[in-house]
C-alpha positions as CSV (number, residue, x, y, z in Angstrom):
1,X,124.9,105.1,128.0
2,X,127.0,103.6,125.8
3,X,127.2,100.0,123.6
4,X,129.9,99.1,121.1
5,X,129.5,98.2,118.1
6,X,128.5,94.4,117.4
7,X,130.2,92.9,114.1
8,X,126.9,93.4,112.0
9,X,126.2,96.5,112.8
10,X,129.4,97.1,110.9
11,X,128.5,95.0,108.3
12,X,125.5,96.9,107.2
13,X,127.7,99.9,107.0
14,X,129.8,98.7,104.7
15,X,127.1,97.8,102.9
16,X,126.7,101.5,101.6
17,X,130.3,102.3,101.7
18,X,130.6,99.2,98.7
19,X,127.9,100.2,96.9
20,X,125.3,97.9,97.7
21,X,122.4,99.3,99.9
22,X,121.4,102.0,101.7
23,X,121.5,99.8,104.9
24,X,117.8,101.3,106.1
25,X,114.3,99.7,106.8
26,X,111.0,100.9,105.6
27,X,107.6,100.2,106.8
28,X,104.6,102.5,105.2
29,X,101.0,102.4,107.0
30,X,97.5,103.6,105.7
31,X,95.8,104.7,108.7
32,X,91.6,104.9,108.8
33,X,90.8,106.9,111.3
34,X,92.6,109.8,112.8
35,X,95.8,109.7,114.6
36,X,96.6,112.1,117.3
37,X,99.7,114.0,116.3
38,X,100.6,115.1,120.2
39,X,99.9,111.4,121.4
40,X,102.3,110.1,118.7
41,X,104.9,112.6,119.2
42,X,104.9,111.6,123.1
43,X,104.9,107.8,121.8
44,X,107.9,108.4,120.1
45,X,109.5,110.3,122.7
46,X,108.7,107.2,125.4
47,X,109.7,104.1,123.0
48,X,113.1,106.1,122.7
49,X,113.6,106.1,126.6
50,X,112.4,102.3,126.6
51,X,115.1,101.3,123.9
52,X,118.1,103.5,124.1
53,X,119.8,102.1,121.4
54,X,117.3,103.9,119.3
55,X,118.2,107.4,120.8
56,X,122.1,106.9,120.0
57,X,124.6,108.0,117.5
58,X,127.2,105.9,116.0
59,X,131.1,107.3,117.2
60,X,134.5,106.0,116.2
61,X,136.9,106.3,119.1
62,X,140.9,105.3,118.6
63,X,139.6,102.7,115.7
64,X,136.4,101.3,117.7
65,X,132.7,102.1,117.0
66,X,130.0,102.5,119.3
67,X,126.5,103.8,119.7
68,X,126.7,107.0,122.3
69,X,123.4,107.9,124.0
70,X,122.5,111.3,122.3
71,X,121.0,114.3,125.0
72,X,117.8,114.4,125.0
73,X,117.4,117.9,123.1
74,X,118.7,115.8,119.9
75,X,116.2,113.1,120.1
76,X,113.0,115.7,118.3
77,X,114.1,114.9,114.6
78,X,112.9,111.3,115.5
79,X,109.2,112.6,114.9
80,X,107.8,114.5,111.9
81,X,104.6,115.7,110.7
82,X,103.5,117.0,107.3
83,X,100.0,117.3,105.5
84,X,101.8,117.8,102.4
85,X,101.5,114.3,99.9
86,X,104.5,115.1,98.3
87,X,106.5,115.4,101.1
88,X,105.4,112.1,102.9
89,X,106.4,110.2,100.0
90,X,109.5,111.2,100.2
91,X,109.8,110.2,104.3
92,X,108.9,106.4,102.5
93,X,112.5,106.2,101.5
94,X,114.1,108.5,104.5
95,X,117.9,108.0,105.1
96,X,118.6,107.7,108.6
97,X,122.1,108.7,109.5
98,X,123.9,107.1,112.1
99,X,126.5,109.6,112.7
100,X,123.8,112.1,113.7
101,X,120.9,109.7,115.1
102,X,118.3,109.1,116.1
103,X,117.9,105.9,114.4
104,X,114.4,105.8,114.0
105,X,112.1,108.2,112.4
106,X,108.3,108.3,112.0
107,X,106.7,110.7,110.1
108,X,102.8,110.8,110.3
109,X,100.6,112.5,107.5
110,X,97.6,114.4,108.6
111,X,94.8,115.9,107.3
112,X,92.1,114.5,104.5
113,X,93.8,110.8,105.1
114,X,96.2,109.7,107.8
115,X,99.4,107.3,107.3
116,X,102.7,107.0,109.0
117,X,106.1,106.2,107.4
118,X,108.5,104.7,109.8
119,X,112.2,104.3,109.1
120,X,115.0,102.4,111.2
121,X,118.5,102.4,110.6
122,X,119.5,98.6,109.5
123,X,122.4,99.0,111.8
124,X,121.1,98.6,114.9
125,X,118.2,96.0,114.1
126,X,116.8,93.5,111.7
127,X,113.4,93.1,110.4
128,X,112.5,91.1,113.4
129,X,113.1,93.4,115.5
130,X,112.0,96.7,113.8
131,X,108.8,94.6,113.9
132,X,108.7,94.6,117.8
133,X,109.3,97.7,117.5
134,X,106.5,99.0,115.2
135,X,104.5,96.7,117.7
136,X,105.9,98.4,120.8
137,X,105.6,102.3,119.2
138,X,101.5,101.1,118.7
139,X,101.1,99.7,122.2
140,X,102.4,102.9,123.9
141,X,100.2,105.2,121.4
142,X,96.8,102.8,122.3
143,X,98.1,103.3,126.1
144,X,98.5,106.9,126.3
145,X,94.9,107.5,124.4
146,X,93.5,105.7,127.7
147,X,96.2,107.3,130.1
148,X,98.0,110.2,129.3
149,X,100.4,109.1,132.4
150,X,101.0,105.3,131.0
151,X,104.8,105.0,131.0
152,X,106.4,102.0,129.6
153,X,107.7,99.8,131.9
154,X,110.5,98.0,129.9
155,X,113.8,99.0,129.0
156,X,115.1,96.9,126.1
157,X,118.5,97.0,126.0
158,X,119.8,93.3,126.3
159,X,122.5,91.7,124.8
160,X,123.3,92.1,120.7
161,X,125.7,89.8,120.0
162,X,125.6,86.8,118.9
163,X,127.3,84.4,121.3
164,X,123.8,82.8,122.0
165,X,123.5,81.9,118.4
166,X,126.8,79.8,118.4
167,X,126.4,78.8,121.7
168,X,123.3,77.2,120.5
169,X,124.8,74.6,118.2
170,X,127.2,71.8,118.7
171,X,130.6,71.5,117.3
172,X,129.9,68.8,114.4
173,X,127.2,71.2,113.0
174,X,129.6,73.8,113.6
175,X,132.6,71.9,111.8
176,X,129.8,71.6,108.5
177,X,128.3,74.8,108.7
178,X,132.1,76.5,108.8
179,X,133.5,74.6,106.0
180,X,130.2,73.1,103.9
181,X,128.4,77.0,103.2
182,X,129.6,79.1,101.0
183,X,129.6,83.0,101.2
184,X,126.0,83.9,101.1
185,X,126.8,87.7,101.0
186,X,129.0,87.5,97.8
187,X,128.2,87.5,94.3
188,X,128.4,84.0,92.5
189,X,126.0,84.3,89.1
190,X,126.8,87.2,86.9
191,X,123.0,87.7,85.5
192,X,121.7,91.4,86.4
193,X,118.5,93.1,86.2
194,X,118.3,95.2,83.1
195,X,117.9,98.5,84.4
196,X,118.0,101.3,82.3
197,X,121.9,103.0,81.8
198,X,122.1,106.7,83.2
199,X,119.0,108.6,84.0
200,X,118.0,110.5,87.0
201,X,118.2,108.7,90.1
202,X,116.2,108.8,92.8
203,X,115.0,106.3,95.6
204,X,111.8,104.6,95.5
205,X,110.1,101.8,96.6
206,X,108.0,99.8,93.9
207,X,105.3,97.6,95.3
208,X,102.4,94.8,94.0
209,X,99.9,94.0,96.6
210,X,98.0,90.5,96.3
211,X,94.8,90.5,97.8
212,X,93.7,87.9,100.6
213,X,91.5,86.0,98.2
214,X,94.6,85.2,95.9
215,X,96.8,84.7,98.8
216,X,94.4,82.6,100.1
217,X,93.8,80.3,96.9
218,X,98.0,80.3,96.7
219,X,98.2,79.3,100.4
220,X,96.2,76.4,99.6
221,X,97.9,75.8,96.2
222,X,100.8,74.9,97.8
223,X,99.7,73.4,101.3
224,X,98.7,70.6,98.6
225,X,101.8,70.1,97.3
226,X,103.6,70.2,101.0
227,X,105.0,73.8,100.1
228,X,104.9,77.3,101.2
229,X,104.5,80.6,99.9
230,X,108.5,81.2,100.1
231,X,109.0,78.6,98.1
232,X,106.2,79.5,95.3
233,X,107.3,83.2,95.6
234,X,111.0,82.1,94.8
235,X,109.9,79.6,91.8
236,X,108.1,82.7,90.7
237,X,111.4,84.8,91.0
238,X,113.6,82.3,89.1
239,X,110.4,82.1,86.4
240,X,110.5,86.2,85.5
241,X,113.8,86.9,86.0
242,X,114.7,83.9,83.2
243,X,112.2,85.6,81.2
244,X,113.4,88.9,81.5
245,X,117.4,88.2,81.5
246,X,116.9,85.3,78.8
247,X,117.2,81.6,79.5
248,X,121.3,81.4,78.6
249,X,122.2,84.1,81.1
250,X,119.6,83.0,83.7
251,X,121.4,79.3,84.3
252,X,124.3,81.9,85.8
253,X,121.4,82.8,89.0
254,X,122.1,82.4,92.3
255,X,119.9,84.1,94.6
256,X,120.9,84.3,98.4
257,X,117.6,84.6,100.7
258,X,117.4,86.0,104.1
259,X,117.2,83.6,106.7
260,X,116.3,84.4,110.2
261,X,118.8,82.9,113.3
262,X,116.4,83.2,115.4
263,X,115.6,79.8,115.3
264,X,118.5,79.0,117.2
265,X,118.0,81.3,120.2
266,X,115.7,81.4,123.1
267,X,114.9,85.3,122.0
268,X,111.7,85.5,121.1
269,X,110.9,88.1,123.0
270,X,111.5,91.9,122.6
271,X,114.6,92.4,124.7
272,X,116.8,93.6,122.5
273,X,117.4,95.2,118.9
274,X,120.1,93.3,117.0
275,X,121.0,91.5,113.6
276,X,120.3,88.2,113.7
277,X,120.0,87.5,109.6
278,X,122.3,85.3,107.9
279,X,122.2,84.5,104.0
280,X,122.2,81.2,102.2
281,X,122.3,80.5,98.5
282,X,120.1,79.3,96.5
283,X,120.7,77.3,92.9
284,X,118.2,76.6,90.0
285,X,118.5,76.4,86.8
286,X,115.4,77.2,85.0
287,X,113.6,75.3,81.9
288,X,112.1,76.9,79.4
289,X,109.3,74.8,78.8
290,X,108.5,74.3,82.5
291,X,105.3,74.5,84.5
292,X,105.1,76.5,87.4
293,X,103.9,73.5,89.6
294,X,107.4,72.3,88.0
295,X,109.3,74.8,89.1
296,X,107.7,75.1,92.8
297,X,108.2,71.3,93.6
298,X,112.0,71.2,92.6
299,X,112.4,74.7,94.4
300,X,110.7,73.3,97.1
301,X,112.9,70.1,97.4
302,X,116.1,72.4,97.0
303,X,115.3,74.3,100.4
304,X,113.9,71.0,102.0
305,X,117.7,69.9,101.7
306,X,118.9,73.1,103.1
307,X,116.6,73.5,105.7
308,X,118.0,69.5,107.3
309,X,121.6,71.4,107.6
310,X,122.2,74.3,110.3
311,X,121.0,77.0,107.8
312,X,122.7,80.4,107.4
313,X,125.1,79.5,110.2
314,X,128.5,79.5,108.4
315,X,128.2,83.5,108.0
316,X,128.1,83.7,111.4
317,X,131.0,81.5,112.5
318,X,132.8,83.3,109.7
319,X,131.8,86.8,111.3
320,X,132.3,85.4,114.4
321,X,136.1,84.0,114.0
322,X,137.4,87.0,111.8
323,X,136.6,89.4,114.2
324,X,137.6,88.1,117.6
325,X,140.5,86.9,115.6
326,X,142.1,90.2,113.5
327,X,140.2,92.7,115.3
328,X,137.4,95.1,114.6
329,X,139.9,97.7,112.3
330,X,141.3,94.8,110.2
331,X,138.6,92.5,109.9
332,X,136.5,95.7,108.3
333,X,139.7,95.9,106.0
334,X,139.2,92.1,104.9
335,X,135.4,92.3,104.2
336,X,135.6,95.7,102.3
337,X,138.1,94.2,100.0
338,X,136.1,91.0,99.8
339,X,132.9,92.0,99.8
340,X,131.4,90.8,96.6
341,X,127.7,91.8,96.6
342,X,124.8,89.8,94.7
343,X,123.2,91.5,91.6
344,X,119.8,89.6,92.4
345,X,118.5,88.0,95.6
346,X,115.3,87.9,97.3
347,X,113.7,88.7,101.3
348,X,110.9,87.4,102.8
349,X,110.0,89.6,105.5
350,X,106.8,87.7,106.6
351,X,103.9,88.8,107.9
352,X,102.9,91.9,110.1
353,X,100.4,91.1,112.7
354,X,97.2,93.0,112.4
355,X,96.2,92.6,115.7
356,X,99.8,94.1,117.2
357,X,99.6,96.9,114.4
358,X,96.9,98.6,115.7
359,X,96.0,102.3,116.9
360,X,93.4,102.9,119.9
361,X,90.5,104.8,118.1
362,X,92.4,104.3,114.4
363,X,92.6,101.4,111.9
364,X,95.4,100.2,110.1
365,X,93.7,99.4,106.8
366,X,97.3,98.3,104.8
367,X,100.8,98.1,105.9
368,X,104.7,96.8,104.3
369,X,107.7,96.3,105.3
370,X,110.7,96.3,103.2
371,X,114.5,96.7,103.4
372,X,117.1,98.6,102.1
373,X,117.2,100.8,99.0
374,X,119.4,98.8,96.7
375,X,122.0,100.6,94.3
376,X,122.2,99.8,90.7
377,X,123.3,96.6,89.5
378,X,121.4,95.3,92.4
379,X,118.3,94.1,92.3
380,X,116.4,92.6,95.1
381,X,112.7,91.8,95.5
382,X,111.1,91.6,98.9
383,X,107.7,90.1,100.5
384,X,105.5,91.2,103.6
385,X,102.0,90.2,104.5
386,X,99.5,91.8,106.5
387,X,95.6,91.1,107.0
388,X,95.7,88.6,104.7
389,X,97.5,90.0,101.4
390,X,100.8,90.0,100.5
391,X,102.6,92.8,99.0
392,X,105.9,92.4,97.0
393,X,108.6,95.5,96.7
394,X,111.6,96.4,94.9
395,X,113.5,99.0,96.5
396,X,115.9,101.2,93.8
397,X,118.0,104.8,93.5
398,X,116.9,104.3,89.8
399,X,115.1,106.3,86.8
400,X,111.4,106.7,86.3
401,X,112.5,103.9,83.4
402,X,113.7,101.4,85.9
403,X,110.7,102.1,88.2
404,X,108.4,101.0,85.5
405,X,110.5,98.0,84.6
406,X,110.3,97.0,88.0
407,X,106.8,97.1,88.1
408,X,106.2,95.3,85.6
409,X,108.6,92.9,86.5
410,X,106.6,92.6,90.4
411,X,103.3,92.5,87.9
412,X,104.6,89.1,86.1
413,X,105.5,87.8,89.4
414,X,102.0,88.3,90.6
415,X,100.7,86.5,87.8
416,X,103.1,83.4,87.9
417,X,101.9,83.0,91.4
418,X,97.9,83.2,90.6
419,X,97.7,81.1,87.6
């Protein structure tokens, strides 16, 4: 089986090839319980039969990519197992590699305590859908336990374009989306984290985890001042990082968020794995002398006025028109020489269900997602709720210094968000 390569898919490519990420998805799990390594391993084995793309490698033939069904004696490195600490931390941050596939790996940890880390190449899917899938991998596990001859009856290989995003919206909106957004992948403020210059780098992912009372006391914080926890994460965002990059250089920020295009499609479903994020800038200048309620209620107007337009759509008509247009070969040309990438933005994954997260005789007792490991300059902080908390991460190929600066930094954003 074979599927070519939709324009995204490329995109997050050449995301490592300029520098920017390591275009791979993370999601760590702290298991109570046991986990049954054989019944995971034949999990694994079943959700790759159910979504082929997953059991592909990614060719180049006469100037076109593709994903090419690997056979199935290439599919084992798509499981792992280890008792060793050290060597499960490593799987957090695991590199995927497309040329090679599979483009999923899960790694369990046995032993005293159980935990699984589970990495998807950001090629083939966004958030969204490594979601369904994490949801899908857990359903087949909690089958098997009660039948060890459940087999999955879907296949999920539908279409990963994007036509029924555009297709979805009429020309006016269209006509403003194309020529009224600017480029929310490129770099616009000049204000970078201060990570530390040189050092060993390795990657790591940094994380803060708020507990369900202080997400709780935040949720209704904001519901009282017609906000939501996006916007009060973000006004807490723009708060530290003008504190930590100094006020002067701080009125420079412009931090592109993720936004989700689902919104515009009938998929809601798990039917297929595909990119469907788009990015859209956002602009404040922060006061020195501000409060945070301040700061939340003039973010929170800013992204009241973006969500009336067809957010994030201009990307993809952009995408959309360059490609179809020029071609796969030169439109990868344009965007690698264009390609300006932002020193500091901000995802909001949202929340992993607890009840869809869930292990027959096992209980998922904490769990986040996060995206790509970002290379230096590039900072980005990330949010993903489960059970109730909320953890913030910072993903890096930085030093042991930068690791504690980020910590730090995801400590003061805590705090902002609690007071």
């Amino acid at each position: 089986m074979e599927y070519r390569a939709e324009a995204f898919d490329l995109m997050q490519l050449l995301y490592e090839e300029t520098g920017f990420n390591d275009h791979q998805m993370h999601c760590v799990m702290e298991v109570e319980g046991e986990l049954d390594e054989e019944t995971l391993r034949t999990a694994v084995g079943l959700c790759l039969q159910a979504v082929p793309i997953l059991g592909a490698r990614f060719v180049e033939r006469g100037g076109l990519h593709a994903w090419e069904s690997l056979p199935p004696r290439d599919l084992g490195g798509a499981f792992a197992s280890t008792a060793d600490a050290e060597a499960f931390e490593a799987e957090k941050t695991y590199r995927v590699r497309e040329e090679l596939g599979p483009q999923v790996r899960i790694c369990l940890l046995r032993g005293g305590r159980f935990a699984l880390a589970v990495t998807m190449n950001h090629m083939v899917s966004d958030a969204a859908g490594f979601k369904a899938f994490l949801y899908f991998l857990c359903e087949t596990y909690s089958r098997l336990r009660r039948d060890p001859a459940y087999r999955p009856a879907r296949v999920v290989d539908g279409d990963r374009g994007l036509g029924d995003v555009l297709r979805s919206v009429g020309p006016v909106a269209k006509f403003g989306a194309l020529f009224g957004q600017g480029g929310g992948n490129n770099r616009e403020g000049g204000a970078a984290f201060p990570f530390e210059d040189g050092g060993e780098e390795r990657a790591f992912i940094a994380t803060r985890t708020m507990s369900r009372v202080k997400v709780e006391w935040l949720k209704a914080y904001c519901r009282a001042r017609g906000a939501t926890i996006n916007d009060a994460a973000m006004a807490a965002y723009y708060r530290v990082l003008a504190r930590s990059l100094g006020y002067r250089s701080a009125r420079r920020l412009e931090i592109p968020i993720m936004v989700d295009m689902r919104r515009y499609t009938a998929d809601k479903d798990f039917r297929s794995l595909r990119n469907l994020t788009s990015t859209v800038i956002t602009r404040l200048r922060p006061a020195r002398n501000e409060s945070f309620e301040g700061t939340l209620l003039r973010v929170k107007a800013k992204m009241d006025r973006l969500k009336r337009q067809p957010i994030g759509l201009g990307g993809f008509l952009k995408m959309s028109w360059l490609f179809s247009h020029y071609g796969e070969a030169k439109a990868l040309g344009i965007l690698r020489r264009g390609l300006r990438h932002p020193l500091v933005c901000m995802t909001n994954i949202g929340d992993l269900d607890s009840k869809r997260l869930a292990f027959e005789g096992a209980k998922v007792e904490s769990a986040f997602l996060c995206g790509s490991v970002k290379h230096k300059p590039h900072f980005q902080m990330a949010l993903s709720g489960f059970d109730g908390g909320l953890t913030l991460s910072s993903n890096l190929y930085g030093s042991a210094k930068d690791r504690g600066r980020i910590e730090a930094f995801l400590r003061e954003v805590e705090e902002e968000l609690t007071v």
